[in-house]
Structures are given as C-alpha cells and as structure tokens.
C-alpha positions as semicolon CSV with decimal commas, in nm:
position;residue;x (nm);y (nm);z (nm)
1;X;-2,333;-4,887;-0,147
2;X;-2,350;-5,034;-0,498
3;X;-2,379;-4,836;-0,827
4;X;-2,741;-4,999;-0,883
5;X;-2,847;-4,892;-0,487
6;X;-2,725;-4,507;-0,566
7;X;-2,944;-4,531;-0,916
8;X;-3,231;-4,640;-0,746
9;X;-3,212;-4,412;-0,486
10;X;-3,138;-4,114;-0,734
11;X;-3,468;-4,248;-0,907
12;X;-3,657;-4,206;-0,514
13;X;-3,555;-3,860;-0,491
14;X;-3,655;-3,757;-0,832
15;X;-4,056;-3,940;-0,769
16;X;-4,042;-3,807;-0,414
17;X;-3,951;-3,401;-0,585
18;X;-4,195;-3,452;-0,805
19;X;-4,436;-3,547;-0,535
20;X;-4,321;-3,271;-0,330
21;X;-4,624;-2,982;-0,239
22;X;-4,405;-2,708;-0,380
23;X;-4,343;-2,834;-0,728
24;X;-4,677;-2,901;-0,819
25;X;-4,995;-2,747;-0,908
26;X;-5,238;-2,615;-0,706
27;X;-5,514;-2,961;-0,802
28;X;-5,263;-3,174;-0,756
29;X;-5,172;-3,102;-0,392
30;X;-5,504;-3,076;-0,326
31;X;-5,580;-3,425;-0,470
32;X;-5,266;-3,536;-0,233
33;X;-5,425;-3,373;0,057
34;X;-5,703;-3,611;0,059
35;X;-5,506;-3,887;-0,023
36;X;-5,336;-3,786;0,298
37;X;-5,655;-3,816;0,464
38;X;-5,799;-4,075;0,355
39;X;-5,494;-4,296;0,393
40;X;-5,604;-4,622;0,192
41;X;-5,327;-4,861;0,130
42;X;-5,297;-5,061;-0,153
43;X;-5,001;-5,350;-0,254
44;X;-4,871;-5,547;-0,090
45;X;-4,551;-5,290;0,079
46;X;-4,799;-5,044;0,069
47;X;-5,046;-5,245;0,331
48;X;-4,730;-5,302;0,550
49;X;-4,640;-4,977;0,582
50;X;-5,006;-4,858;0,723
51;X;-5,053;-5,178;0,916
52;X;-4,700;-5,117;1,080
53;X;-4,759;-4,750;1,106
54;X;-5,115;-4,786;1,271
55;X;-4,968;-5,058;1,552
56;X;-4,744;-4,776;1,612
57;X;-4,992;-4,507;1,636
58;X;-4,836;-4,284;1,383
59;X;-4,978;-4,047;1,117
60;X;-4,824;-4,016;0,778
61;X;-4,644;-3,687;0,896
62;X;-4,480;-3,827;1,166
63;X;-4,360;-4,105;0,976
64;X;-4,241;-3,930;0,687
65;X;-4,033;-3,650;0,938
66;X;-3,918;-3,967;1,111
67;X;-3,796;-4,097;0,739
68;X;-3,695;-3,780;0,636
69;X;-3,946;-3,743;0,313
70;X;-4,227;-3,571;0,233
71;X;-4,579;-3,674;0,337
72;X;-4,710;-3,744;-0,029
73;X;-4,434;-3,931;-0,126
74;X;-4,503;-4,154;0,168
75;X;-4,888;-4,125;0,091
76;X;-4,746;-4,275;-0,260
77;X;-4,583;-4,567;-0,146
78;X;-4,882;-4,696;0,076
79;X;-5,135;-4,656;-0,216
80;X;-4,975;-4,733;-0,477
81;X;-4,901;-5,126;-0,581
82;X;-4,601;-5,106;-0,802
83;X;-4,450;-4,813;-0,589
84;X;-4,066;-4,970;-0,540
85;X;-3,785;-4,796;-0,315
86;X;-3,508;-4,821;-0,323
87;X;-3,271;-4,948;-0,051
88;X;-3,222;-4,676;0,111
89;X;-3,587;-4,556;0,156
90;X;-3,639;-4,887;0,259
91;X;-3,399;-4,858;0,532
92;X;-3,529;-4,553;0,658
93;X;-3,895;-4,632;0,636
94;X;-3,780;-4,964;0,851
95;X;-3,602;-4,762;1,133
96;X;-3,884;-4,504;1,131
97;X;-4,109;-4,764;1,146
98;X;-3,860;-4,921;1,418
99;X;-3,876;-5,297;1,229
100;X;-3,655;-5,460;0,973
101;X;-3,656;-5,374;0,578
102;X;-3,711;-5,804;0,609
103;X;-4,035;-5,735;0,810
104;X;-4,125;-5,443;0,604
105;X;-4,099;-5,598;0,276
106;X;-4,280;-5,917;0,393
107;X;-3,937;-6,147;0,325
108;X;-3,958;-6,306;0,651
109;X;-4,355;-6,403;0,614
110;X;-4,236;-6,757;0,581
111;X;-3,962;-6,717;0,837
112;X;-4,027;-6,882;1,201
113;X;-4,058;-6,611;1,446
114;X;-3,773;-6,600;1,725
115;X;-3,482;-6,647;1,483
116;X;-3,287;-6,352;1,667
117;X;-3,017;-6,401;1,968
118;X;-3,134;-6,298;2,296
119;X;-2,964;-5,946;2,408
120;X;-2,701;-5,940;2,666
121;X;-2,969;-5,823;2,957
122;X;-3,320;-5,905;2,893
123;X;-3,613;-5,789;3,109
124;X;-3,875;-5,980;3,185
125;X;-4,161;-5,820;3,346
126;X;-4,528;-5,940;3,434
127;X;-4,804;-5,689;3,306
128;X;-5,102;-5,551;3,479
129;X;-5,434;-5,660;3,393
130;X;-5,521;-5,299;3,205
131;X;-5,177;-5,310;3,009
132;X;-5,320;-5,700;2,922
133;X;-5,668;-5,580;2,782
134;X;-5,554;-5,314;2,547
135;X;-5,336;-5,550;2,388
136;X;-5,611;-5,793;2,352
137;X;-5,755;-5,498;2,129
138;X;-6,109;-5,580;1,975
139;X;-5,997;-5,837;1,785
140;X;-5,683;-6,061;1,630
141;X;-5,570;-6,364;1,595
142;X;-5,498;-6,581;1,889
143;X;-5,377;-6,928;1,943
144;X;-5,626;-7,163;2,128
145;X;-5,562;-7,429;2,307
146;X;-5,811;-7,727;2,263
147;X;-5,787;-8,066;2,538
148;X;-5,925;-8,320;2,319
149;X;-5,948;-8,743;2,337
150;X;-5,589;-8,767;2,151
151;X;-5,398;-8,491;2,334
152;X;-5,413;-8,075;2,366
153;X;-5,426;-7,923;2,020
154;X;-5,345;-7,526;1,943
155;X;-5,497;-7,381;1,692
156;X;-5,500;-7,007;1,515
157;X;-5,886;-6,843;1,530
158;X;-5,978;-6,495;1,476
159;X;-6,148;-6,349;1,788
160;X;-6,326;-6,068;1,878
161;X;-6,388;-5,936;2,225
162;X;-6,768;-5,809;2,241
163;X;-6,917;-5,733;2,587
164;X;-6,696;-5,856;2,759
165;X;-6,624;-6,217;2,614
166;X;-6,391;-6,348;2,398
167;X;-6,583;-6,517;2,068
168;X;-6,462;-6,635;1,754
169;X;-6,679;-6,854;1,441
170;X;-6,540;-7,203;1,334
171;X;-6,749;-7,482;1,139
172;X;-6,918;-7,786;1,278
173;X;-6,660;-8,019;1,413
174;X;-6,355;-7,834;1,338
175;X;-6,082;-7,842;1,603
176;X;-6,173;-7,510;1,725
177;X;-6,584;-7,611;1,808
178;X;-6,412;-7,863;2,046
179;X;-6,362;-7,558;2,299
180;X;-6,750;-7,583;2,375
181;X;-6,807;-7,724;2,763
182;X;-6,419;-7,695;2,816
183;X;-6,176;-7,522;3,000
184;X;-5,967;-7,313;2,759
185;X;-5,675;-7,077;2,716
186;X;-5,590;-6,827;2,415
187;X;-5,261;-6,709;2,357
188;X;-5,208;-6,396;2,156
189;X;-4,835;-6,232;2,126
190;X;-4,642;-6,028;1,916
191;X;-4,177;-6,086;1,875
192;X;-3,990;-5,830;1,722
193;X;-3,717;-6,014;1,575
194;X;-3,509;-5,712;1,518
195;X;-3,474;-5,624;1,889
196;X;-3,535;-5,947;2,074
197;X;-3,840;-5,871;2,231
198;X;-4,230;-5,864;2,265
199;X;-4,526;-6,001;2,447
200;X;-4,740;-6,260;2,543
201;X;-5,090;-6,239;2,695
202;X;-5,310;-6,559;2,835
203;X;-5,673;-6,578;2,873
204;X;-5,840;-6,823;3,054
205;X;-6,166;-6,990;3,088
206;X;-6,475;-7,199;3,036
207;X;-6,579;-7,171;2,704
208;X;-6,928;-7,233;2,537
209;X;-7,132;-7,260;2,188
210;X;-7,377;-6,994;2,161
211;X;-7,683;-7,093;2,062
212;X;-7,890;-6,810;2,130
213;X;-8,030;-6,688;1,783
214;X;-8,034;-6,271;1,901
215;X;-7,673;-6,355;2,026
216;X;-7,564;-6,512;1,694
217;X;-7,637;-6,203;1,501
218;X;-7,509;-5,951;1,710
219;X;-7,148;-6,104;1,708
220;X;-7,188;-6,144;1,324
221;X;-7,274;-5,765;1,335
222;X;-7,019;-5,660;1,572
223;X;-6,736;-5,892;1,472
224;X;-6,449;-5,696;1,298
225;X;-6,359;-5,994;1,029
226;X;-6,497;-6,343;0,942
227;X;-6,201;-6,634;0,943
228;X;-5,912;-6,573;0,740
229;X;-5,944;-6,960;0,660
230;X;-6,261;-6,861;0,443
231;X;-6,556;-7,127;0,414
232;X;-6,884;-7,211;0,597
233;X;-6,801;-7,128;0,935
234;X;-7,165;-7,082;1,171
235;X;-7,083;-7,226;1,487
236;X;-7,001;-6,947;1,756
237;X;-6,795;-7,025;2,100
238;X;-6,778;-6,773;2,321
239;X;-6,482;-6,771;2,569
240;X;-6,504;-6,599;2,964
241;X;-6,196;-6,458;3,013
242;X;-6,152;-6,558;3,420
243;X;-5,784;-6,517;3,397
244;X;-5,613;-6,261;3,203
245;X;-5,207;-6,249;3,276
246;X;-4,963;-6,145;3,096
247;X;-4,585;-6,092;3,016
248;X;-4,324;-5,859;2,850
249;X;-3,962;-5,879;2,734
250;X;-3,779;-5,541;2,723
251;X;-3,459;-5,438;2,592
C-alpha cells in the first residue's frame, strides 16, 4: 500500500467518524436517518453503488456491516457527487457488493463484456421457466433480433413486460419497428466479469405494432422509462413471448 493510499484512507476514516451516529448531534442523526430512508443516490459512484446494491437486494445496513462502515457514511457516498474513497473503501464496497472496484467505479463502461478467463470448472445449467421470468423483471434493456431484406440485425430497446407481453417504443422506420408481422427473439443477460459468470434468457415470438389508441396509452402509463436513445419515438410493438428459455453459468 502506497503512502498516498494510507492518506486517503486516513482521510475515509476521519469523514466516516464524523459521520458516525455517536459523534454527532441529536438533528443531525436524525437528518441521517431519513437520508437512510429515503436512499436517493446522486453522482455518478453514488448511482452505482444503489443500482448494484438494489440488483443485490441489499439495504444500506447490510451493505455497510458487509463493508465494515457505518450506515451514514455509506448513505454519504451514494448521495453525495463529489464523495471520493479511497482505495481501500473502494475495495471493500466492491467485495461487499461482490463486483470489481473497475465495475464499481464505472472504468470498464467502455470495456467489452467477457474480457475474463473462463474458471477451471464451469457449470452450465438450463433454467426453469419461473427462474426465466423474474429475471425478465418489468423492464430492461434487451437485445432484439430483427430478419430484415439485407440480413438479421440486433438491436438494444428498452422493454417493458405489461400483461403479459413484451413491448417496447421505437420511431417510424427505425430498425426496431421492423419487428411488426415478424417472428422475433429478445435477448437480455447479465456477465460478471469478475467471476466468469452470468445469464442469458431468450424470448420468442410473433411480434406486432399496436395500433389500438386505449392500448397506446396504457403502455405509455405503465411503461417504467421512455428510450434511453431520447427523440420522437410513437410507434409501439408488442412482442408474445411463446418461448421463454433460458441459461446460467455458475462458478
């Protein structure tokens, strides 16, 4: 460990005592209490953390006995932009949070996924169809795949599942409106680089443009995001999921 590391870390335990509930005022744990609570990230590490603490279904408490460190100075990491651990925080947070400081700091969001070696015995294992739809979730971003006059072409969307179907809103034209009248798949997975593992879940299925006005604004009600990709995007397709399989690599 470097002389700089050890300073910054020294600096960690100094914010994270002064954080602690039993050196400060009465207001002020009460104001970190709620913070607690309410649990709004902010920043950019600060958004990874939650996001990578709510995929693993953790509260702040857990995390922080995990990471050895108090709850509020957790609390201050997530909400607070320019909130910068050092190394060694960073190292714990990533092993309680059971990913990579890489992953946690967003270094590898320009990295290919897959970069890691495979581990000396792999297992491969198909998944049932229940284990399938709860990683589905309500929403996410899938990969479709689109047969069209020059060749298949996959694309990202954002999907929701409402009722039952899998839709998602694209623009007139766009790769992703060629789905309508076609027979479809969407791939959503997740690789943890760190381990050498993860899923992969296929849907299959006709899918269709909706063109029913009443059906139109209910998914723009019940939809949990519009595109990432921004811009005028009013065409629905609505995917039935006929085939739903499924498969896992364990350590």
């Amino acid at each position: 460990m470097t002389e700089q590391t050890t300073r910054v870390d020294a600096a960690d335990v100094a914010t994270e005592a002064m954080l602690g509930e039993r050196n400060v005022p009465a207001m002020t744990q009460q104001t970190m209490r709620a913070n607690v609570v309410t649990e709004v990230a902010l920043g950019d590490l600060g958004r990874r953390l939650a996001a990578r603490r709510a995929r693993l279904g953790l509260t702040r408490r857990e995390v922080a006995d995990r990471a050895d460190m108090a709850v509020s100075y957790l609390g201050y990491l997530e909400e607070h932009p320019g909130a910068a651990p050092g190394t060694g925080r960073l190292i714990k947070l990533a092993s309680a949070l059971e990913t990579t400081v890489t992953e946690l700091t967003g270094a590898a969001a320009d990295l290919r996924p897959g970069l890691g070696r495979a581990v000396r015995e792999p297992r491969l294992t198909e998944m049932a169809f229940g284990e399938c739809r709860a990683l589905l979730g309500s929403h996410g971003v899938g990969r479709l795949a689109v047969p069209t006059a020059t060749g298949p072409v996959i694309v990202p969307v954002n999907y929701s599942i409402i009722d039952g179907s899998i839709v998602f809103r694209t623009g007139l034209g766009a790769t992703p409106s060629l789905a309508a009248g076609q027979e479809v798949a969407l791939e959503v997975d997740r690789i943890d680089d760190a381990f050498s593992q993860g899923w992969s879940v296929l849907v299959r299925g006709p899918a269709r443009t909706v063109t029913d006005p009443r059906d139109m604004r209910w998914f723009t009600e019940q939809a949990y995001s519009v595109p990432w990709a921004g811009g005028e995007r009013h065409v629905w397709v609505s995917i039935e999921p006929h085939t739903v399989t499924g498969r896992r690599i364990t350590t």
